[in-house]
C-alpha positions as CSV (number, residue, x, y, z in Angstrom):
1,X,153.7,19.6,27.2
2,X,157.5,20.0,27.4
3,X,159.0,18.4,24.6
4,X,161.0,15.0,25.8
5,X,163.7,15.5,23.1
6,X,164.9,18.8,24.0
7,X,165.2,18.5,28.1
8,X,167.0,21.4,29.3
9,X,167.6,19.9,32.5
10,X,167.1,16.1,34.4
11,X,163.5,15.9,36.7
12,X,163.4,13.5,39.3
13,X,161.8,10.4,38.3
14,X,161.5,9.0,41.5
15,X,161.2,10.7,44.9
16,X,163.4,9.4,47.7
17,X,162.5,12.0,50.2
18,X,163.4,11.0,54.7
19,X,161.1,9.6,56.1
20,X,159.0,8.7,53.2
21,X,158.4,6.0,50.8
22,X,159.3,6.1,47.2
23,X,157.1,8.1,44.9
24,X,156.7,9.0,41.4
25,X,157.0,12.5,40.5
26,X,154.0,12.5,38.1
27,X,155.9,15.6,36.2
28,X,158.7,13.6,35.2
29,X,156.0,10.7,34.2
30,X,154.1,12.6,32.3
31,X,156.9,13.7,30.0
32,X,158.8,10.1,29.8
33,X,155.3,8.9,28.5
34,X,154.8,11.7,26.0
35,X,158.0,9.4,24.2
36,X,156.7,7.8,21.3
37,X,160.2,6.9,20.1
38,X,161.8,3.2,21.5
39,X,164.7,3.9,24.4
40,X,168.1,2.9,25.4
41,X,168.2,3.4,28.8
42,X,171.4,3.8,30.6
43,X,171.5,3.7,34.4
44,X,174.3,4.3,36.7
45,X,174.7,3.6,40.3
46,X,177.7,3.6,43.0
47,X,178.5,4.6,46.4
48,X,177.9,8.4,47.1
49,X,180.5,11.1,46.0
50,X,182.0,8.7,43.4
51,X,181.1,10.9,40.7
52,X,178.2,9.1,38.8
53,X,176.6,12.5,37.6
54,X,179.6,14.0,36.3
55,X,179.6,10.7,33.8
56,X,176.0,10.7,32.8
57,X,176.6,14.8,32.2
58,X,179.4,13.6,29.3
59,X,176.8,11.3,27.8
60,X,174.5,13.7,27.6
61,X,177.2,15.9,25.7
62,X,177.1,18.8,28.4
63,X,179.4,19.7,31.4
64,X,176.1,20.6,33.6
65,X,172.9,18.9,34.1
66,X,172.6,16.2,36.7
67,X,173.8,17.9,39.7
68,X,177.5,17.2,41.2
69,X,178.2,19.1,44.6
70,X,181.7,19.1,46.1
71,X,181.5,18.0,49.6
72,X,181.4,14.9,51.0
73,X,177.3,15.3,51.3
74,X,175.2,13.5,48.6
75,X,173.6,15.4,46.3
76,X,171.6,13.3,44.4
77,X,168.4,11.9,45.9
78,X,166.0,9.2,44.4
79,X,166.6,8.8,40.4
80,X,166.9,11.4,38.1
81,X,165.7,11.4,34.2
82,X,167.2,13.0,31.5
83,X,166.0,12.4,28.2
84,X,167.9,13.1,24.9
85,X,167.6,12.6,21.2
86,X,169.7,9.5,20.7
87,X,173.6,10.7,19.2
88,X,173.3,7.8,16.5
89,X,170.2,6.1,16.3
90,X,167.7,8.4,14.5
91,X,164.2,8.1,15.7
92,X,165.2,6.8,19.3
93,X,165.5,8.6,22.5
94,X,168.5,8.4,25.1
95,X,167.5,8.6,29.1
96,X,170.0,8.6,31.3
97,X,169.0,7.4,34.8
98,X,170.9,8.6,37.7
99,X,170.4,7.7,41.4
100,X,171.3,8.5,45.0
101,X,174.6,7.3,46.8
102,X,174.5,4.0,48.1
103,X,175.4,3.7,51.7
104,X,175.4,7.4,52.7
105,X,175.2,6.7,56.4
106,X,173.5,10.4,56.9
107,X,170.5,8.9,55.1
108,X,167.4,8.6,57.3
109,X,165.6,5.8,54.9
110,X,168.6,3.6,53.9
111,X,166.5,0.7,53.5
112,X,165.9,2.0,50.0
113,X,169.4,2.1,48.6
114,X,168.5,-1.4,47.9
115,X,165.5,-0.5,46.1
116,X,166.9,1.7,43.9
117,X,169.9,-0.4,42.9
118,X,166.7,-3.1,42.0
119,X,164.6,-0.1,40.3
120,X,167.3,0.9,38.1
121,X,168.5,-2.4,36.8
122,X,164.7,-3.2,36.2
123,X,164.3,0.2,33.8
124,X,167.7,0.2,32.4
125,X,168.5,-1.2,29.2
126,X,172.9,-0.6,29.9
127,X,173.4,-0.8,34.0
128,X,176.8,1.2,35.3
129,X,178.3,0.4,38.4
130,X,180.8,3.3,39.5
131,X,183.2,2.6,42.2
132,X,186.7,4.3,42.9
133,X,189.9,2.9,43.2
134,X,190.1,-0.5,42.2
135,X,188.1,-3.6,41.8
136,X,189.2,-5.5,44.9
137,X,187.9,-7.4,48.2
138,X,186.5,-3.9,49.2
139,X,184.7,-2.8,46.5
140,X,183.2,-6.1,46.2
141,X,182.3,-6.1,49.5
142,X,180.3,-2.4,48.9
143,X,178.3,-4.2,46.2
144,X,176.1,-6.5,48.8
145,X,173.1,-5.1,46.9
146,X,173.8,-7.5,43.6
147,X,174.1,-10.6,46.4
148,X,170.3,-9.1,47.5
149,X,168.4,-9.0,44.0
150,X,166.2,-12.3,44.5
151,X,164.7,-10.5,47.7
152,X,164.2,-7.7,45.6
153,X,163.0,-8.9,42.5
154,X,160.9,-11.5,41.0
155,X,160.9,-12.6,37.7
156,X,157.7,-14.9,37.7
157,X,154.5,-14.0,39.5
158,X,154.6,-17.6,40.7
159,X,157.9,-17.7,42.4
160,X,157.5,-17.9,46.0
161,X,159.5,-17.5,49.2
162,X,159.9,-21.5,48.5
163,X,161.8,-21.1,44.8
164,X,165.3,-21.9,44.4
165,X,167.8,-19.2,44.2
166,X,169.1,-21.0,41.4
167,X,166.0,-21.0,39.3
168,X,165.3,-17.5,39.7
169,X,169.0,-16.9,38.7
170,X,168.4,-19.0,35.4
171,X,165.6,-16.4,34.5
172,X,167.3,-13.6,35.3
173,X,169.8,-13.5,32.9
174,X,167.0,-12.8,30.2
175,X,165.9,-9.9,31.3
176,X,168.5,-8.1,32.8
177,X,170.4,-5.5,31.5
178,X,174.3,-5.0,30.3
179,X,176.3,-4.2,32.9
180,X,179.3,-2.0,32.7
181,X,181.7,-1.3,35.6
182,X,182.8,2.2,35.7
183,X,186.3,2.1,37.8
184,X,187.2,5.9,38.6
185,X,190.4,7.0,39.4
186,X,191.9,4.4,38.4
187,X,195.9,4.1,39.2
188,X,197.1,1.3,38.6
189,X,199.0,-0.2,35.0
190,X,196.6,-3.1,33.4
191,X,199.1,-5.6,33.6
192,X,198.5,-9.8,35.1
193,X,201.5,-11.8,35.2
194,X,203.6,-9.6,33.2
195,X,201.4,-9.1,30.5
196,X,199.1,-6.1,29.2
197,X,195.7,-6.9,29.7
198,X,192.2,-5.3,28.8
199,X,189.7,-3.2,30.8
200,X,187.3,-6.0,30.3
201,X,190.2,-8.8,31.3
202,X,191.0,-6.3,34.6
203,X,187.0,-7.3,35.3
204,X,187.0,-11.1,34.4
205,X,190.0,-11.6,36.3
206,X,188.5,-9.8,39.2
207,X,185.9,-12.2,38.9
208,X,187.7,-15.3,39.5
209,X,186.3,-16.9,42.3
210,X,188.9,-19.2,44.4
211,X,187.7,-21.9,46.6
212,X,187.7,-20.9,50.6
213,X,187.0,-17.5,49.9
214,X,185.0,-15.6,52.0
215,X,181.1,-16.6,51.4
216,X,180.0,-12.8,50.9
217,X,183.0,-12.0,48.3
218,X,182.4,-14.9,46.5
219,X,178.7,-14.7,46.4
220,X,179.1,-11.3,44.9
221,X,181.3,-12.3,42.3
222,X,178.6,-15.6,41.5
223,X,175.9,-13.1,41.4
224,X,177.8,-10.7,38.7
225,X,178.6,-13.6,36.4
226,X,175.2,-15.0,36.6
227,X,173.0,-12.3,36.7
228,X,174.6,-10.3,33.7
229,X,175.5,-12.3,30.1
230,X,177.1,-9.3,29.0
231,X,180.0,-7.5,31.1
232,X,182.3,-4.6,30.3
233,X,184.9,-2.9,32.4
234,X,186.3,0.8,31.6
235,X,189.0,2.5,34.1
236,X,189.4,6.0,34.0
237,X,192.4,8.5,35.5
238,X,191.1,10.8,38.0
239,X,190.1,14.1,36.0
240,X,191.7,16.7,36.9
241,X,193.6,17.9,40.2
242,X,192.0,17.2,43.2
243,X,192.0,21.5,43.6
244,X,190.3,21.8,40.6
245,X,187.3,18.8,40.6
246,X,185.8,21.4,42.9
247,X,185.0,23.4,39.6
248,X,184.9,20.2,37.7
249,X,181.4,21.0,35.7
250,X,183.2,24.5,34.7
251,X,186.5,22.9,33.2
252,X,186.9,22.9,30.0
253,X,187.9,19.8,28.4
254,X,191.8,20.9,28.0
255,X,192.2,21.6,31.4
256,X,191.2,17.9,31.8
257,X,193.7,14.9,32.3
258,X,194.7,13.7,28.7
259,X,194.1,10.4,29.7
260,X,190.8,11.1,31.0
261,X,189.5,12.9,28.3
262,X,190.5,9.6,25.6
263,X,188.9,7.2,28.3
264,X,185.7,9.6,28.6
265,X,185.5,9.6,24.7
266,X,186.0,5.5,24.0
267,X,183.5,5.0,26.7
268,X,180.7,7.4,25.0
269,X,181.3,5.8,21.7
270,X,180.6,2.1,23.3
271,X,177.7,3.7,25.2
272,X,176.1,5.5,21.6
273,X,177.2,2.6,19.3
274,X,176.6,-0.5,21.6
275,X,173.7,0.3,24.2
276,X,171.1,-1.5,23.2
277,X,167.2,-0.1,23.4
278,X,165.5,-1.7,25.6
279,X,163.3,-4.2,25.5
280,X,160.9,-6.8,27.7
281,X,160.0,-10.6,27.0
282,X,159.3,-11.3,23.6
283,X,162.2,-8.6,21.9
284,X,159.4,-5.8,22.7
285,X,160.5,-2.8,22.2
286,X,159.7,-0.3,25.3
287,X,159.1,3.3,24.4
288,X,159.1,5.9,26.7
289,X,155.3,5.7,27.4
290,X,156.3,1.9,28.2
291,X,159.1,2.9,30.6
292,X,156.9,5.8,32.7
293,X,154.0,2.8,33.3
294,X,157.2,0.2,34.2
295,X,158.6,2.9,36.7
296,X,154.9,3.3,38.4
297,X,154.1,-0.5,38.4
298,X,157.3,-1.4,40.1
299,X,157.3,1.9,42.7
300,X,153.6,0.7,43.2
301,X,154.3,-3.0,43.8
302,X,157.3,-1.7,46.1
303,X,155.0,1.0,48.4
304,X,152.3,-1.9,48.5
305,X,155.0,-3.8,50.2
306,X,155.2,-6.4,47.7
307,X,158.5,-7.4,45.4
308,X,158.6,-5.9,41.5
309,X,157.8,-9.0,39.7
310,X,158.9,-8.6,36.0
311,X,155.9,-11.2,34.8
312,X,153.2,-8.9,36.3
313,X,154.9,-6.0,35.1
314,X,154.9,-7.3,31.5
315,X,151.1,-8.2,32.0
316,X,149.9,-4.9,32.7
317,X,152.4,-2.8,30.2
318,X,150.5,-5.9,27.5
319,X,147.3,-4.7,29.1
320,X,147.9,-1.0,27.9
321,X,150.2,-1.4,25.1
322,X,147.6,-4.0,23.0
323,X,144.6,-1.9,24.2
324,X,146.4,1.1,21.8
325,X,147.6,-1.4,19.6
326,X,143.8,-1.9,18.4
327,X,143.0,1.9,18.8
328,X,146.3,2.6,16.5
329,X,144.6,0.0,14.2
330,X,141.6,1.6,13.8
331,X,142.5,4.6,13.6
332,X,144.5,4.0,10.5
333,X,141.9,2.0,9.2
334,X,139.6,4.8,9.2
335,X,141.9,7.4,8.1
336,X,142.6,5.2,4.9
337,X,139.2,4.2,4.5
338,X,137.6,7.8,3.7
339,X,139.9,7.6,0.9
340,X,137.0,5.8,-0.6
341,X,134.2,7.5,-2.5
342,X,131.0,6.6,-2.3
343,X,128.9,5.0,-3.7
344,X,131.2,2.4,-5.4
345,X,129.9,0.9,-8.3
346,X,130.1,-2.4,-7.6
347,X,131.0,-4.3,-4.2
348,X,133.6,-5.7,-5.5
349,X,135.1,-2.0,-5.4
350,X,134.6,-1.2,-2.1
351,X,135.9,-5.1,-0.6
352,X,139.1,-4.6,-2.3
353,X,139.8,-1.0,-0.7
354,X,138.8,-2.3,2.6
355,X,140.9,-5.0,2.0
356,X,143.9,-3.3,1.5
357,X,143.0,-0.9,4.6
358,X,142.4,-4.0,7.0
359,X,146.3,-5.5,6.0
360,X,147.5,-2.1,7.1
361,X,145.3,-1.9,10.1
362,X,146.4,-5.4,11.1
363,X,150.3,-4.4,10.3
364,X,149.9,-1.4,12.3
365,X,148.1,-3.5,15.7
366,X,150.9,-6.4,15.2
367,X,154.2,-3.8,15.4
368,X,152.4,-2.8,18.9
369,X,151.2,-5.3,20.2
370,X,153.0,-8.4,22.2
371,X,152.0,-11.1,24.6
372,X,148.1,-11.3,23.6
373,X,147.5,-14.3,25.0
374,X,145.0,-16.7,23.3
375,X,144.7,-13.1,20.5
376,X,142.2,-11.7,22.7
377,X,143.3,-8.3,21.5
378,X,143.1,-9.3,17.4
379,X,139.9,-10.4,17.6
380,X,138.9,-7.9,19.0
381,X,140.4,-5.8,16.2
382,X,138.5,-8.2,14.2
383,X,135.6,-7.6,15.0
384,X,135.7,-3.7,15.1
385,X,137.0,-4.2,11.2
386,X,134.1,-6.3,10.6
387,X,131.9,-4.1,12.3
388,X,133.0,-0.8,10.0
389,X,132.9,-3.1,7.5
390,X,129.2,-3.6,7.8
391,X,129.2,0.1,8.1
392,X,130.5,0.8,5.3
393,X,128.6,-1.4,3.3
394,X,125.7,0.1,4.7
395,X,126.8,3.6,4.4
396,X,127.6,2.7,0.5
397,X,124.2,1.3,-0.1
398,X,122.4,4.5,1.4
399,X,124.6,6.7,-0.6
400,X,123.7,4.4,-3.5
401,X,119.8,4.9,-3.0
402,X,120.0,8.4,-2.1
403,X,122.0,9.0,-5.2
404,X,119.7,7.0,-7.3
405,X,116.2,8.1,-5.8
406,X,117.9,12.0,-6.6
407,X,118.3,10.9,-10.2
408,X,115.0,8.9,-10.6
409,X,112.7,12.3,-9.7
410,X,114.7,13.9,-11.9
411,X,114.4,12.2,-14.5
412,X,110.4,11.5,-13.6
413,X,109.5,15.2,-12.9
414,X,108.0,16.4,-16.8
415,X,106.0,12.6,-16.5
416,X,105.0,13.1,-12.9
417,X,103.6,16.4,-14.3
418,X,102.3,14.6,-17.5
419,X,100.4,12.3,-15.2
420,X,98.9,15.1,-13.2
421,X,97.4,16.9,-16.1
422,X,95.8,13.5,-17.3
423,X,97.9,13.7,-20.4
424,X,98.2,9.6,-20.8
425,X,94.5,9.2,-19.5
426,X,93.0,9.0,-23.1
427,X,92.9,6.4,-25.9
428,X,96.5,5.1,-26.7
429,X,97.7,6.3,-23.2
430,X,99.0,3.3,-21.7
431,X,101.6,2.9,-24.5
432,X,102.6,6.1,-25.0
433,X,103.0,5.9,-20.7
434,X,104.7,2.7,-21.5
435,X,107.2,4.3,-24.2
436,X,108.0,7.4,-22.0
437,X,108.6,5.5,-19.1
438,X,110.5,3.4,-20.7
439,X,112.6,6.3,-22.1
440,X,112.9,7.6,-18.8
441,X,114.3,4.2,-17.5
442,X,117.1,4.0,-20.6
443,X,118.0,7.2,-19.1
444,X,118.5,6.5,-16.2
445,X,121.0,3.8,-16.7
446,X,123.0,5.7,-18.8
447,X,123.8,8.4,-15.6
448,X,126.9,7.3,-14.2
449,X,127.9,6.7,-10.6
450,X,124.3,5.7,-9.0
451,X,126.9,3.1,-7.4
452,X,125.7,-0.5,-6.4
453,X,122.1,-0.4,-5.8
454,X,120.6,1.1,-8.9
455,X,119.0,-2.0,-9.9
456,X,116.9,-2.3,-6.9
457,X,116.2,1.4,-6.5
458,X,114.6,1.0,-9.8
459,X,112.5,-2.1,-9.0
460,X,111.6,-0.5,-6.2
461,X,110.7,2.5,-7.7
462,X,108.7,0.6,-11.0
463,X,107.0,-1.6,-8.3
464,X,105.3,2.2,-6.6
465,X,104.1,3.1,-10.1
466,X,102.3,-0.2,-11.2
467,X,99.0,1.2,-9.8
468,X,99.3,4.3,-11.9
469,X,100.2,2.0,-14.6
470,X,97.1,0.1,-14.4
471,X,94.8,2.8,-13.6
472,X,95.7,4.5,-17.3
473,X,95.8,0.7,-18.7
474,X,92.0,0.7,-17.5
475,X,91.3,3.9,-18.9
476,X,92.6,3.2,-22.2
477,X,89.8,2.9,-24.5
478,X,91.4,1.6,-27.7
479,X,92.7,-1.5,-26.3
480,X,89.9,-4.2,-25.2
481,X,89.8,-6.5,-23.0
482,X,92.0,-9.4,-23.6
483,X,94.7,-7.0,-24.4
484,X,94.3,-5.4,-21.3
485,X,94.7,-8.9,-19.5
486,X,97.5,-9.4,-22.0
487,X,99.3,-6.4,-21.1
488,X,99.2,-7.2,-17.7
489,X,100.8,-10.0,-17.8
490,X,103.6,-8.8,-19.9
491,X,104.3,-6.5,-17.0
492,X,104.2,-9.1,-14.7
493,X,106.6,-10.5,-16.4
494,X,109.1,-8.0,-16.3
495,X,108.8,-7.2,-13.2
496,X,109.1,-10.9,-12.3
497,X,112.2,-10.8,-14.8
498,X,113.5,-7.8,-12.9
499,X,113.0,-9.3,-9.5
500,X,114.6,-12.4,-10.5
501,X,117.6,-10.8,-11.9
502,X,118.0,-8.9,-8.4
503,X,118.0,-11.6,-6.3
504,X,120.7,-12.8,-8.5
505,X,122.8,-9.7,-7.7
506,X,122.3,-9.8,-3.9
507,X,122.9,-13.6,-3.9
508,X,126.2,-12.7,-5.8
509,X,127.1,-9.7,-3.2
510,X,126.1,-12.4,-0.2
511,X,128.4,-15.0,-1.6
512,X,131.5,-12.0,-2.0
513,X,130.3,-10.9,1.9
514,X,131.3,-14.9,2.6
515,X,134.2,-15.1,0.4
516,X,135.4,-11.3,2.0
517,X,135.0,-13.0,5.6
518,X,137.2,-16.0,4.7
519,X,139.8,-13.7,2.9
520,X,139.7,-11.5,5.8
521,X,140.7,-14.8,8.5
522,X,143.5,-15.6,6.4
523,X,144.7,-12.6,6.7
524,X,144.6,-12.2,10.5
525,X,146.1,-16.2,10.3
526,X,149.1,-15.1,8.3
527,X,149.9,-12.3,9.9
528,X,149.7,-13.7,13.2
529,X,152.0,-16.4,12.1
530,X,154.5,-14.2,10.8
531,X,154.2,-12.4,14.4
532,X,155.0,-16.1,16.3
533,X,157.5,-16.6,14.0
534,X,159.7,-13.0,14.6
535,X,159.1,-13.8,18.4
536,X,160.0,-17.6,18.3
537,X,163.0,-15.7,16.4
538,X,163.4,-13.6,19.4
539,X,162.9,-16.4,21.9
540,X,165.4,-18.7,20.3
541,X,167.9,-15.6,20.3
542,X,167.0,-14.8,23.6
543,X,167.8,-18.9,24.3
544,X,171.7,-18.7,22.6
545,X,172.1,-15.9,24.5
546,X,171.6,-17.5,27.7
547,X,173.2,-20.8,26.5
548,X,176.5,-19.0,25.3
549,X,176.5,-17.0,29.2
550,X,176.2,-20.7,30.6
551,X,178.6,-22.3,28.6
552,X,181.1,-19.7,29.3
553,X,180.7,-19.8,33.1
554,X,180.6,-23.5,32.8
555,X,184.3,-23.3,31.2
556,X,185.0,-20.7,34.2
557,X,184.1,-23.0,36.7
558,X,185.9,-25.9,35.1
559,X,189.1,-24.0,35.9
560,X,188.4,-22.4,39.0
561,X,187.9,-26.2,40.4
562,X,183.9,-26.1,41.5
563,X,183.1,-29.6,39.9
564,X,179.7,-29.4,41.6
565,X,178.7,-26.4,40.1
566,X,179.6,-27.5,37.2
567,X,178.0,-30.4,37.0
568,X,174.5,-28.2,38.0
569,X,175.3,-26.0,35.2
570,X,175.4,-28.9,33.0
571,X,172.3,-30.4,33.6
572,X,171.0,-26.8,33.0
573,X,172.6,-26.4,29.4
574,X,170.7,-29.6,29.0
575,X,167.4,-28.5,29.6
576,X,168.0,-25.3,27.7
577,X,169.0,-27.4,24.5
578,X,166.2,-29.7,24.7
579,X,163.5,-26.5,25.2
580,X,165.3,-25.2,21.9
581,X,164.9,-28.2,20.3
582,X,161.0,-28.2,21.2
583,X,158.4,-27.1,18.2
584,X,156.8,-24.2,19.7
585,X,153.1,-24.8,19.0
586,X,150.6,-21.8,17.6
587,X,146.8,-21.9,18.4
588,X,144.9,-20.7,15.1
589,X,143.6,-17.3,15.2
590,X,140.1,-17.7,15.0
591,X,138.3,-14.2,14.3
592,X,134.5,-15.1,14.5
């Protein structure tokens, strides 16, 4: 399998071919869901022949990868993977998504320009938009897409064609990504009213909607500042000469405009140091093997003819993601477990190893795992640990026996062969039987590591010799009778003593088998609280986030004159307050 961290070159993630439907490219899959490692995933889009590639080749640190071209045709068709090692963040993995040219009017399929623009702000973590020029009436007008989102994506399975726009707008800003808008060529000074402003102030200001403006402008400038909590702007000077961005990917970077080349840089450092990897509801972190099953579970919900829905998505992805969550589990369980020798001597021994192993198993299943609803998933875990714990228990105990049975015919062999010559079937036998047996037994409880069940190996194996044991005690001619009767019942006795003394033991072990059970729910009870609590962190995060956004485009609003609006947005930072001010309730784990 090609390894995801050393891509020589992008693979089409998704196949926009004429005529067709969207597809997978089950190549490209299979090595996005050979990453292991969490992803920042940065997207780009833009109207054809604006140059998106040539940016997503600087991120990925070379001059040639995702293919340019140099006519007016578009080159680039469907969306393109690249995966990287991450510049900065050690242990994560950078994809860079790029897509087709919106609006090509040569396109035979231009229906799906829309999906794409959906598709990529649904994988994407950091969202480009790349125009040219400058960010005016026209290119506001070219980004119709962002005013068509709610008819391309659903955030809860249970939003109908009847929902609101505005509560489907209220969700969205939780799950969708940073956007950044790319403006290339950029001419003009960054000046407003006579002072120098910001990239970012160029954007906001750009933003401003105006009452009476035209319903499709201003709808696109609502949908921005809605959709997206966090925006950025960067402008960059056009290249090089127009002769030379023919050979653009062959220029080396002092043949470049100055400018350029400080723009380029500033805007790879906020991309390295400020992307963020991404994640879905609950702060979960998606890997690579997460983002290949999101791609096919959206292109599959698109080709079926239904809309992406981002609930159903996260369902499924829970669906696969706690499934391996247990597996992982287990499998470190087990690895730890054969750690242990057997048999222990004591189960004591053997409950506190497993003990240990269970904590990490139970770690291990909670850093996968999200959204397992009513803990279906970590009982199941619990279970399989209580299974292998029977397993082990009963793997110790044979290992006990057969250790102990090996050391008892040992020890028995020169008095089995005693016995067979008839050497203890005279007068004064029975205790010289007695006193070699007994020999034998002190013996036997001085050999070391016959593990927890040499007490009832030995009872067991006493009990299969008390007919021998009479037989010579009724052949024994020096004692009489009432001895004889005597004897007997001072074997009874022992053996009675013996028994009693076992059942003592196994009542002990059956109490620590209760007490082990009970140990092991509070584990699964604490750790599962400490989970809720890191995502009620998450949520409540997640919640400022969202209330910040909304208080800032309440303020917006407040001076832009749209009193109505405001007062809607009020009533929403209401309800937000109040559902952060709400407990969040836990049902107990129960693990049966």
């Amino acid at each position: 399998m090609v390894n995801p961290t050393i891509m020589e070159e992008p693979l089409c993630l998704i196949e926009n071919n004429p005529n067709e439907e969207l597809k997978i490219n089950q190549e490209a899959l299979s090595v996005l869901q050979s990453i292991q490692q969490p992803v920042v995933v940065v997207a780009i889009v833009g109207l054809y022949r604006t140059g998106k590639s040539y940016i997503l080749n600087k991120l990925a640190g070379k001059n040639k990868g995702f293919s340019l071209g140099s006519t007016i045709q578009a080159n680039t068709m469907g969306i393109w993977m690249w995966c990287l090692p991450h510049p900065q963040k050690k242990g994560h993995t950078l994809v860079l998504l790029d897509t087709e040219g919106l609006g090509d009017v040569e396109k035979s399929n231009t229906e799906n320009d829309s999906w794409i623009f959906a598709l990529s702000i649904l994988l994407s973590s950091t969202f480009i938009y790349n125009s040219m020029g400058t960010i005016d009436q026209f290119a506001l007008e070219k980004l119709q897409y962002v005013t068509e989102l709610t008819k391309h994506i659903k955030v809860k399975s249970s939003s109908g064609e009847g929902s609101s726009v505005e509560e489907k707008e209220e969700d969205f800003i939780r799950f969708f990504p940073a956007f950044i808008w790319a403006v290339r060529d950029f001419s003009l000074q960054l000046k407003l009213n006579g002072r120098s402003i910001s990239s970012d102030e160029y954007l906001e200001n750009a933003l401003r909607r105006k009452q009476g403006q035209p319903e499709k402008l201003d709808l696109a400038k609502k949908c921005i500042r809605q959709y997206f909590a966090s925006r950025k702007c960067f402008v960059f000077d056009r290249p090089a000469s127009r002769r030379d961005l023919e050979e653009l990917e062959d220029l080396s970077e002092s043949l470049l405009s100055r400018d350029f080349v400080v723009q380029m840089s500033r805007f790879r450092t906020h991309i390295y140091e400020s992307a963020q990897v991404k994640e879905i509801q609950g702060g979960h972190r998606v890997t690579g093997e997460l983002l290949g099953h999101l791609a096919r579970c959206y292109v599959d919900a698109i080709t079926s003819g239904a809309i992406p829905c981002i609930e159903n998505a996260v369902v499924a992805l829970a669906q696969i993601e706690n499934t391996a969550a247990v597996c992982d589990a287990m499998t470190h369980y087990e690895a730890k477990i054969k750690q242990l020798e057997l048999p222990t001597e004591a189960v004591e021994e053997l409950l506190q190893v497993h003990a240990q192993c269970e904590k990490e198993a139970i770690q291990v299943f909670m850093a996968r795992a999200f959204k397992d609803e009513n803990q279906t998933f970590q009982k199941q875990l619990g279970y399989q640990l209580q299974a292998k714990l029977l397993d082990l228990c009963s793997c110790n105990e044979k290992a006990s026996s057969d250790r102990c049975q090996a050391v008892l015919t040992e020890l028995f062999q020169d008095l089995e062969e005693e016995l067979n010559k008839g050497s203890y079937s005279v007068a004064g036998g029975y205790q010289k039987f007695l006193d070699d047996q007994g020999e034998k037994v002190e013996q036997y409880h001085l050999v070391p590591g016959k593990g927890l069940m040499a007490s009832k190996v030995l009872q067991d194996f006493l009990k299969s010799k008390e007919s021998t044991t009479q037989s010579i005690l009724k052949a024994d001619r020096s004692l009489t009778e009432q001895q004889k009767l005597l004897e007997v019942e001072q074997e009874r006795a022992k053996a009675s003593a013996r028994e009693a003394e076992l059942q003592k033991k196994l009542k002990e072990e059956t109490e620590k088998m209760a007490q082990e059970k009970e140990r092991s729910y509070k584990e699964h009870e604490s750790q599962l609280m400490a989970q809720m609590e890191r995502e009620r962190t998450c949520l409540m995060a997640e919640h400022e986030r969202v209330l910040k956004s909304k208080l800032e485009e309440q303020a917006r609003l407040q001076r832009e004159g749209f009193q109505q609006e405001v007062a809607v947005l009020h009533n929403e930072i209401q309800n937000l307050r109040h559902q952060m001010n709400q407990p969040k309730r836990c049902s107990r784990c129960v693990i049966a």
